[in-house]
C-alpha positions as a printed Julia matrix, in Angstrom:
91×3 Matrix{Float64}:
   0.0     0.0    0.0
   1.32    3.48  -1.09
   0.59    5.53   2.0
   0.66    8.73   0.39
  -2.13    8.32  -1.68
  -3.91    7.2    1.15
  -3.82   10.55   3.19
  -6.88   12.99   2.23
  -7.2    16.11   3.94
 -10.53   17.03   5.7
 -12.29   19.01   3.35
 -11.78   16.35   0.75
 -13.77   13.67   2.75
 -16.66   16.15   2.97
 -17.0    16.84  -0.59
 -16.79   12.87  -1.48
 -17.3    11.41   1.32
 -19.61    8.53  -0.81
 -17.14    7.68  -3.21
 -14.49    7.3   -0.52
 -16.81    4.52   1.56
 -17.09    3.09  -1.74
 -13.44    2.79  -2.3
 -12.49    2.13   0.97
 -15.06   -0.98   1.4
 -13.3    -1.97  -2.26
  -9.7    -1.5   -1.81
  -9.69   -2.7    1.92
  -7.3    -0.34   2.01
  -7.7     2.71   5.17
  -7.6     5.75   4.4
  -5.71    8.67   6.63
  -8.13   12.15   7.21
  -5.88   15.06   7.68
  -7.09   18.24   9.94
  -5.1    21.45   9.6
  -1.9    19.58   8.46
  -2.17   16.93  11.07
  -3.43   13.07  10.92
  -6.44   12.6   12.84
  -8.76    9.71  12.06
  -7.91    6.61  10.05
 -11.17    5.82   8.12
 -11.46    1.67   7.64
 -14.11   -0.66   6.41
 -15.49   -2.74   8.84
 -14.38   -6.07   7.94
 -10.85   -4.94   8.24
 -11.38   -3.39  11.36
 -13.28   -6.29  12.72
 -10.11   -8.05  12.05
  -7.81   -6.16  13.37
  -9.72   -6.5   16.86
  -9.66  -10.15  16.67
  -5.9   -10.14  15.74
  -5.88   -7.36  18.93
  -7.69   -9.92  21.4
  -5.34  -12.69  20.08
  -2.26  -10.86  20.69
  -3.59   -9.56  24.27
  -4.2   -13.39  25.28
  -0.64  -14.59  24.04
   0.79  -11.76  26.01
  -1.06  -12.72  29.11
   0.36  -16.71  28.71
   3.99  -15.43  28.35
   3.25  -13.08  31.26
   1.91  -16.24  33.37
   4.85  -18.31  31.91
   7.61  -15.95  33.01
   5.99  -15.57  36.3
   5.95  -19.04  36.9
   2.04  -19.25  37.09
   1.69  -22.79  34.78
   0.75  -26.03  35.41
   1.37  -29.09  33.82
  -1.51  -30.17  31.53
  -1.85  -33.55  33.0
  -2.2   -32.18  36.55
  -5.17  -29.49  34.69
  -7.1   -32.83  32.81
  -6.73  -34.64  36.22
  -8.67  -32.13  37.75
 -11.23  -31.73  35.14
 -11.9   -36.16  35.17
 -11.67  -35.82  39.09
 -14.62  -33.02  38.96
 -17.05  -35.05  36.08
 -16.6   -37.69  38.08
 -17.72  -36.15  41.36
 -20.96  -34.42  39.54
């Protein structure tokens, strides 16, 4: 993706503000809204979005094992299924 043609100042999105939803649910390709010079919003259809906070959740739950890995909060798997049979069979 060629960020610079992806960076539209303000007053553009208000004068085609339909034809950019259009291309942006096409290209699946976001598109950066400028305000006085600066980056402000990041416009994104909402598949890709979607997506990215899936791939967001994912990444927060991998960070959490290796957080409980390198404090030493694991168990062994066996000792977890153990548990588990030991409950079913108790119910």
């Amino acid at each position: 993706m060629k960020l610079s043609s992806k960076i539209k100042p303000l007053s553009y999105l208000k004068v085609h503000a339909s034809e950019i939803i259009r291309n942006i649910k096409k290209e699946k390709e976001p598109l950066i809204i400028t305000q006085n010079g600066e980056a402000k919003v990041v416009l994104q259809d909402i598949d890709s979005y979607e997506r990215t906070q899936e791939t967001l959740n994912l990444l927060k739950i991998l960070a959490l094992g290796n957080k409980q890995i390198e404090e030493d909060k694991i168990k062994p798997s066996s000792d977890v299924f153990d548990k588990i049979y030991k409950s079913n069979e108790n119910a």
